[in-house]
FILUM-412551 format. One record per residue (C-alpha): residue number from 0; residue in one letter; x, y, z. Coordinates in nm, 3 decimals, decimal comma, always signed. Each point is the difference from the previous one (the first is absolute). Layout:
<markes>
     k   r         u         v         w
   NUM   A         X         Y         Z
...
</markes>
This chain:
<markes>
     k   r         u         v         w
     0   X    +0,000    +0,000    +0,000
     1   X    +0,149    +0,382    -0,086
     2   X    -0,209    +0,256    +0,130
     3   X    +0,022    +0,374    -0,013
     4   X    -0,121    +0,228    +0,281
     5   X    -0,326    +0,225    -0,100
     6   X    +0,014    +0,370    -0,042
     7   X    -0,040    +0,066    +0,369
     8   X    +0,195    -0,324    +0,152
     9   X    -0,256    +0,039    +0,238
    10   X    -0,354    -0,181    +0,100
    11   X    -0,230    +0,274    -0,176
    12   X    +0,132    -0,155    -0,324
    13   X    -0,286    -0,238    +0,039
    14   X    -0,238    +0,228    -0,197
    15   X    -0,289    +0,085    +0,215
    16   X    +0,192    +0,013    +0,354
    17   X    +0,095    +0,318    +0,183
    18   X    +0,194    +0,039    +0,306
    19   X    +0,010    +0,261    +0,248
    20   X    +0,188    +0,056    +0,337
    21   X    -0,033    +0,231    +0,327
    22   X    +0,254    -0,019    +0,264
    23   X    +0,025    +0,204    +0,347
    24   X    +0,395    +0,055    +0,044
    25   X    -0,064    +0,051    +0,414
    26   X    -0,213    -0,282    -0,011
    27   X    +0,269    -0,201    -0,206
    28   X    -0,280    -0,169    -0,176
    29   X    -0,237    +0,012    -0,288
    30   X    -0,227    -0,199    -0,290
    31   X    +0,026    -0,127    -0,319
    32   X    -0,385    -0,019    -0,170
    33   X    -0,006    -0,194    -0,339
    34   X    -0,290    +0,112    -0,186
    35   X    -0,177    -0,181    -0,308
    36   X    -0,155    +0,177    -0,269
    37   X    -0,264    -0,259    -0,060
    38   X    -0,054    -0,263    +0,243
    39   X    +0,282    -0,285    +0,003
    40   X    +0,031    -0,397    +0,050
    41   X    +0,221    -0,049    +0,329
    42   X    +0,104    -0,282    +0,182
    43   X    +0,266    +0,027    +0,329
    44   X    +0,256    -0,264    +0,124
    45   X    +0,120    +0,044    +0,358
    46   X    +0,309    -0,174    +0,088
    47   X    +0,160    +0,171    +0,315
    48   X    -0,098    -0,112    +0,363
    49   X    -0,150    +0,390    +0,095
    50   X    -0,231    +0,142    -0,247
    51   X    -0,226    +0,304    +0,074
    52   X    -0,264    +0,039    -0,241
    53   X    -0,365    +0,062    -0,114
    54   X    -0,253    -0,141    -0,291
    55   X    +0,264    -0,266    -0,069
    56   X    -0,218    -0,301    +0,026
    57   X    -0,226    +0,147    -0,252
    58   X    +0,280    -0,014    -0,254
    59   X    +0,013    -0,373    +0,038
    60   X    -0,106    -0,204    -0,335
    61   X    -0,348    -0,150    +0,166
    62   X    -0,149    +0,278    +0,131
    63   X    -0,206    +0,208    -0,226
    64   X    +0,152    +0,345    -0,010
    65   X    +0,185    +0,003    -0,324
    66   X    +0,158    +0,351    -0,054
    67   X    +0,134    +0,289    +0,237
    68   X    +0,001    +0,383    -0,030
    69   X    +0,356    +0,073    +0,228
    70   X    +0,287    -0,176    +0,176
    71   X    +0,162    +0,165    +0,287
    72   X    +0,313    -0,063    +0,161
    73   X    +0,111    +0,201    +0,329
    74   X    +0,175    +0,043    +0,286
    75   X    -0,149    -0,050    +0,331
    76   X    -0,001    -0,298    +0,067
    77   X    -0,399    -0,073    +0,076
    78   X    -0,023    +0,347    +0,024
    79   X    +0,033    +0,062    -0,313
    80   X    -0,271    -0,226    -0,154
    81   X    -0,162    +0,327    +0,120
    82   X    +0,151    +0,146    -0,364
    83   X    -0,230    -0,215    -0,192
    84   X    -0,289    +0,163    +0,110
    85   X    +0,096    +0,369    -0,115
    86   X    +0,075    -0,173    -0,352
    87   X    -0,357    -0,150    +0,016
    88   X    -0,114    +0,333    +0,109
    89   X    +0,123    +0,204    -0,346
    90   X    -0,086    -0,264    -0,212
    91   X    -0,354    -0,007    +0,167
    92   X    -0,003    +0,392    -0,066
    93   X    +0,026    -0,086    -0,399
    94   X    -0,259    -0,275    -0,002
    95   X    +0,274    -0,283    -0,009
    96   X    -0,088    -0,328    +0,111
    97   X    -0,243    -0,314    +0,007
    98   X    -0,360    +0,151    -0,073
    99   X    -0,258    -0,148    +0,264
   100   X    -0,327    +0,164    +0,001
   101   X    +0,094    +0,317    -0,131
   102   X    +0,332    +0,024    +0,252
   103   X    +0,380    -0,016    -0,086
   104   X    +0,234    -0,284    +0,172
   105   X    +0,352    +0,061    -0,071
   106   X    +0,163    -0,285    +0,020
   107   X    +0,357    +0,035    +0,156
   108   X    +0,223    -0,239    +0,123
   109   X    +0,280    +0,102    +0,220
   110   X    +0,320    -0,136    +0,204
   111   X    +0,225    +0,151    +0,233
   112   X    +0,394    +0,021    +0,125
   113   X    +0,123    +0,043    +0,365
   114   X    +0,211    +0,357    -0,011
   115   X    -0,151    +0,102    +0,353
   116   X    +0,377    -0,029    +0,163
   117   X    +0,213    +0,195    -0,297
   118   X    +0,038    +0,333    +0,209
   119   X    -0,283    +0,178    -0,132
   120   X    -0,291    +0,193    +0,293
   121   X    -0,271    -0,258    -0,004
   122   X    -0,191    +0,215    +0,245
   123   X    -0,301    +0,073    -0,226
   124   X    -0,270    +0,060    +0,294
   125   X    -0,341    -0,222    -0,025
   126   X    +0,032    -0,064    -0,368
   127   X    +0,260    -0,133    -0,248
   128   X    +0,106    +0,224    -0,304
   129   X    -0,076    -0,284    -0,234
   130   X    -0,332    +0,076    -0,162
   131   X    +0,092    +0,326    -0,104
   132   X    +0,344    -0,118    -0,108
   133   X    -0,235    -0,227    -0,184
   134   X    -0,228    +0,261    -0,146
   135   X    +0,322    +0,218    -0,102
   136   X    +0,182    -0,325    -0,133
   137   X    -0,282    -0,029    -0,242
   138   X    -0,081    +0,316    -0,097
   139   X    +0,370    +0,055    -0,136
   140   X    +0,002    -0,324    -0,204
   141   X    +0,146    +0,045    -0,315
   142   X    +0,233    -0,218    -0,287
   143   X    +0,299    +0,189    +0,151
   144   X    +0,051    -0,062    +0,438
   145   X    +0,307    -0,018    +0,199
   146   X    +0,227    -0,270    +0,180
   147   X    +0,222    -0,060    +0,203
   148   X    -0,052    +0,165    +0,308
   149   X    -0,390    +0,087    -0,095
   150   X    -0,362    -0,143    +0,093
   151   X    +0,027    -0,289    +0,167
   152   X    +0,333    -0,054    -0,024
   153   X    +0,111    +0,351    +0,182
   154   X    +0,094    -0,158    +0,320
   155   X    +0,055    -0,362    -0,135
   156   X    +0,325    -0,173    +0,132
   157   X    +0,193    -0,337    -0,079
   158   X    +0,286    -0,176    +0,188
   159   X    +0,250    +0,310    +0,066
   160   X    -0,157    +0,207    -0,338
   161   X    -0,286    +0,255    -0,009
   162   X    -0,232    -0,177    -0,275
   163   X    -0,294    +0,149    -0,184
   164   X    -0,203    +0,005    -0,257
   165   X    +0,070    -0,180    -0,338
   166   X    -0,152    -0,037    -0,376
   167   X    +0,149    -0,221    -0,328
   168   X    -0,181    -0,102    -0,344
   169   X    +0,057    -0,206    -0,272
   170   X    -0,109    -0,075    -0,323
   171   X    -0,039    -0,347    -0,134
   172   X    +0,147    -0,110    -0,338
   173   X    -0,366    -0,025    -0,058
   174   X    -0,142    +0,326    +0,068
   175   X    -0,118    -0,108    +0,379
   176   X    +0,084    +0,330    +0,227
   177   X    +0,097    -0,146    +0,396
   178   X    +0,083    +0,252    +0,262
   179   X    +0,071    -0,013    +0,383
   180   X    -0,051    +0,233    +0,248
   181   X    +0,132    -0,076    +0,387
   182   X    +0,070    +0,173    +0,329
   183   X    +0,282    -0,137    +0,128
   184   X    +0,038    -0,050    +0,445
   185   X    +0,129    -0,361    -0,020
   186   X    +0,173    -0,117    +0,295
   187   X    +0,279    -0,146    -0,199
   188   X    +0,211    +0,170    -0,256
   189   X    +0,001    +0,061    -0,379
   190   X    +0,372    +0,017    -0,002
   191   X    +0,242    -0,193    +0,031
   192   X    +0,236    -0,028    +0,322
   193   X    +0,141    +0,321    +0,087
   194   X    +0,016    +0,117    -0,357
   195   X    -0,216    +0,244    -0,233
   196   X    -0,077    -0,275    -0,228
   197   X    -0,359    -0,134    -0,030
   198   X    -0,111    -0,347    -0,012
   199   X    -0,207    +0,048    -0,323
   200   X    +0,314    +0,116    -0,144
   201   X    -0,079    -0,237    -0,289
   202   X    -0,300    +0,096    -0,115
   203   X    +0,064    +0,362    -0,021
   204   X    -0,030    +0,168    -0,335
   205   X    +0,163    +0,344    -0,146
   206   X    +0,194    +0,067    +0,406
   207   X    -0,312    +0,091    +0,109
   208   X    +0,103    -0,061    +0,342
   209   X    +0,355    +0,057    -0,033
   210   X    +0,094    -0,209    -0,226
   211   X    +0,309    -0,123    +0,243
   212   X    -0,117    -0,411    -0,063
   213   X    +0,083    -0,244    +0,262
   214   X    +0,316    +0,026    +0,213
   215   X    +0,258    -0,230    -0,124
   216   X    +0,140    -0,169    +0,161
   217   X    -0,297    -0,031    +0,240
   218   X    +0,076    +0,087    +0,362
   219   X    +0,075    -0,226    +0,250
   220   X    -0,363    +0,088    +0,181
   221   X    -0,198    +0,052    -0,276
   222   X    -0,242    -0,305    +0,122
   223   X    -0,006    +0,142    +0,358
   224   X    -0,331    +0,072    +0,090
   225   X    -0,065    +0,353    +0,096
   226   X    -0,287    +0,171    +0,151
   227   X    -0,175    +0,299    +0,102
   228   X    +0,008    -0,029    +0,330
   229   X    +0,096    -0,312    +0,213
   230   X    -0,184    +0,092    +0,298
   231   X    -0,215    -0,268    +0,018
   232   X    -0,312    +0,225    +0,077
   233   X    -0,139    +0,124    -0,280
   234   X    -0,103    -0,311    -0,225
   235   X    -0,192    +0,230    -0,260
   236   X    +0,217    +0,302    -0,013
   237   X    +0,036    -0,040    -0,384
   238   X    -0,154    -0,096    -0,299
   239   X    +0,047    +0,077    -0,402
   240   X    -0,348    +0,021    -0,181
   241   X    +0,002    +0,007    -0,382
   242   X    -0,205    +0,054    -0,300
   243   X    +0,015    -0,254    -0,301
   244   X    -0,155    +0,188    -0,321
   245   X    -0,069    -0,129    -0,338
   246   X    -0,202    +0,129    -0,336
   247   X    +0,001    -0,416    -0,077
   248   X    -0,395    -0,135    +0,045
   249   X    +0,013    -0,191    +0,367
   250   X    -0,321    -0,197    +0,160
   251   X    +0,026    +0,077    +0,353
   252   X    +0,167    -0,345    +0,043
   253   X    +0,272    +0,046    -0,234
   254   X    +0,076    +0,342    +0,133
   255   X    +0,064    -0,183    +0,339
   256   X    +0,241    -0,205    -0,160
   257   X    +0,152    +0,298    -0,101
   258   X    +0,022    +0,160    +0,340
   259   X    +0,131    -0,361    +0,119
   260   X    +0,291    +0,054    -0,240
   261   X    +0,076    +0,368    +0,074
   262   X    +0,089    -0,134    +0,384
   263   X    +0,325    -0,208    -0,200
   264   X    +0,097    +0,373    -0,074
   265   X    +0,000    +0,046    +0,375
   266   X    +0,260    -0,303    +0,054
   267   X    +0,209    +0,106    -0,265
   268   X    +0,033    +0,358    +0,099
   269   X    -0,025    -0,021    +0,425
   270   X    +0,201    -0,207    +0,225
   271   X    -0,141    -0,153    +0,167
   272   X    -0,392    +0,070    -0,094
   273   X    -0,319    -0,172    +0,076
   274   X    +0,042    -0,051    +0,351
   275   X    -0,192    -0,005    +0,310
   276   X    +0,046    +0,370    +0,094
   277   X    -0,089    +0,141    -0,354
   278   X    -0,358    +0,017    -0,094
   279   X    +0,125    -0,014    -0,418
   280   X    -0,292    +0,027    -0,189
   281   X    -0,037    +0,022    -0,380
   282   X    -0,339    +0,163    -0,189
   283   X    -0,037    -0,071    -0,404
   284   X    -0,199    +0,206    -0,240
   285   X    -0,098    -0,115    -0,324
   286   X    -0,136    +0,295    -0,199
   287   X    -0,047    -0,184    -0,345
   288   X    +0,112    +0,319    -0,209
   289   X    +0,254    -0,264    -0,237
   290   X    -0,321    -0,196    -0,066
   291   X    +0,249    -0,289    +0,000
   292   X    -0,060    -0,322    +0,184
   293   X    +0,341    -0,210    +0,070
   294   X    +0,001    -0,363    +0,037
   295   X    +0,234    -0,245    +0,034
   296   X    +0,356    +0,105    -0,018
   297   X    -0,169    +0,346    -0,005
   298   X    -0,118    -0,012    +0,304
   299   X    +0,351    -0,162    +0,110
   300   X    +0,190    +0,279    -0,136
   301   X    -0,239    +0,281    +0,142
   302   X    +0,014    -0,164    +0,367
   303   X    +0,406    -0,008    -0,048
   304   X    -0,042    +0,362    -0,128
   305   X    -0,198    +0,055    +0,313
   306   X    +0,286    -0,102    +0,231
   307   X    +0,277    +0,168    -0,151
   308   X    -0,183    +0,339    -0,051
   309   X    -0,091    +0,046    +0,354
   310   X    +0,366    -0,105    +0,122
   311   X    +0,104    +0,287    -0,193
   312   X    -0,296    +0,247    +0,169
   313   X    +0,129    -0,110    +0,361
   314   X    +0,334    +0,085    -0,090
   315   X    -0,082    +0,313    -0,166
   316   X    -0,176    +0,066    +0,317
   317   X    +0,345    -0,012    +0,209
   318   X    +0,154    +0,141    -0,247
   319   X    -0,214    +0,325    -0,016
   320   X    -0,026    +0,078    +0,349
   321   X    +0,153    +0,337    +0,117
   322   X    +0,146    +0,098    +0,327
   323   X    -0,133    +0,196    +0,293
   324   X    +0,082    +0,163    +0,319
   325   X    -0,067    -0,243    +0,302
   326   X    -0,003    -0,358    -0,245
   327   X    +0,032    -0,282    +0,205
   328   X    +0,196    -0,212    -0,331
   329   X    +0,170    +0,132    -0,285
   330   X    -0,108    +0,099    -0,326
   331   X    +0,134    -0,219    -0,296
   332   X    +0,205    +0,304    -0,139
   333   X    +0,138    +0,051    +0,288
   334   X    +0,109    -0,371    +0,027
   335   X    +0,144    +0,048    -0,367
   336   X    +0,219    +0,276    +0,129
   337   X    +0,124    -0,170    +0,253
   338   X    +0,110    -0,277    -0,220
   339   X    +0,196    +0,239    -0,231
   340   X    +0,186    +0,149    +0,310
   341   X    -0,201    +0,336    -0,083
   342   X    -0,151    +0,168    +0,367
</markes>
């Protein structure tokens, strides 16, 4: 398989996606709403041991719910599920939604990341800043959004790195458009050892995340296993919650398969990921704009497509963070420097 990377490289190359983000810098947290222009197949795979989410059991193949208006992703922890709300609440405001009797039902699925202990004043008073994060989120969605250290990846953080929020695409050799976009808190790491180099080093196209490839010879600790925190009290302090977007025409089951797939892009670009204190969590969205079925080897090819796309977005998401006064971990860059001997 060769693949290029769409116009954007990003998740809103999936025609008829948008993304927006809101952030609060004192808060050091914020929300990433995906919004679909026309209602959209979805399907979610959760893999880690700590999810946080809402309307994720209506996604599954046998229940009778076929399409969804939104996806939200935020920080919060269960706090934040508080952001889906606000996006319901604009998309309510334009008549968006499943039509019952002459009301609107947005449907929006949501999941959440622990950043509660990254430094930031969590003192909000009776209510959490979520919904309106959510509402503002939303109302900013557009084809262009920010990452790194944006939306609900502002106060993400990996094993000894500030992460963040992520996007890839790719185009298929037959015209299929696959696009990933993830906020990255994992407890492990997305590079490897000590070093600037990122574990989906192979899969990255055009130095899009540096371009520096795998360190060679590998370090001595590069399968050491490194985490957040090793306290031992805070078993769902992380969490990295993705998007899996195609323009390919999914059933509801075979967009699960896709999110099922998407997770390998977690193993290939974490260490270690899917484990008892991450609540990893993939949604897919089919949007059927390619009109094109796959099949067979098709479908092969767009699952492996799947994988290696979002490996890229969760490196891209370490990759783009930026540094700020009173980070607990360093920002990639800053790592990079320090590798070069530059201060």
């Amino acid at each position: 398989m060769v693949h290029r990377i769409g116009p954007r490289n990003a998740l809103t190359d999936v025609a008829g996606l948008r993304v927006g983000n809101a952030h609060d810098p004192l808060l050091r947290s914020g929300v990433t709403a995906v919004l679909c222009d026309r209602p959209t197949v979805a399907a979610v795979q959760v893999l880690g041991g700590a999810p946080g989410t809402r309307e994720t059991d209506l996604l599954e193949p046998h229940n009778a719910v076929e399409t969804v208006d939104a996806i939200v992703l935020s920080g919060g922890s269960a706090f934040g599920l508080d952001a889906a709300s606000g996006v319901q609440a604009l998309l309510r405001e334009g008549g968006i939604g499943i039509k019952v009797r002459g009301l609107s039902i947005p449907i929006v699925p949501a999941a959440i990341l622990f950043d509660l202990v990254n430094g930031g004043d969590k003192d909000w008073g009776r209510y959490p800043p979520y919904r309106e994060l959510g509402y503002e989120a939303a109302n900013v969605a557009a084809e262009a959004f920010g990452t790194g250290t944006a939306g609900a990846g502002y106060g993400a953080l990996t094993a000894g790195l500030k992460g963040g929020l992520g996007t890839a695409s790719s185009l298929t050799e037959d015209g299929i458009t696959i696009a990933a976009l993830v906020a990255v808190n994992a407890v492990g790491s997305a590079t490897v050892g000590n070093t600037p180099n990122f574990w989906a080093a192979p899969f990255e196209i055009g130095g899009e995340f540096g371009g520096i490839g795998l360190p060679a010879p590998m370090p001595a600790d590069a399968a050491e296993v490194r985490l957040k925190f090793r306290d031992g009290n805070a078993p769902a302090a992380n969490t990295t919650i993705a998007v899996i977007a195609t323009d390919a025409v999914l059933t509801k089951a075979a967009a699960k398969r896709l999110a099922m797939a998407a997770h390998d892009g977690f193993a290939r670009a974490l260490w270690p990921a899917h484990t008892p204190a991450d609540g990893d969590l993939v949604f897919a969205l089919s949007t059927g704009a390619a009109g094109k079925t796959p099949a067979g080897d098709r479908m092969v090819d767009l699952c492996a497509t799947a994988a290696s796309t979002m490996a890229r977005a969760i490196a891209r998401a370490v990759h783009d963070a930026t540094a700020s006064e009173g980070d607990l971990f360093p920002a990639w860059s800053q790592r990079m420097r320090a590798s070069r001997g530059e201060s």
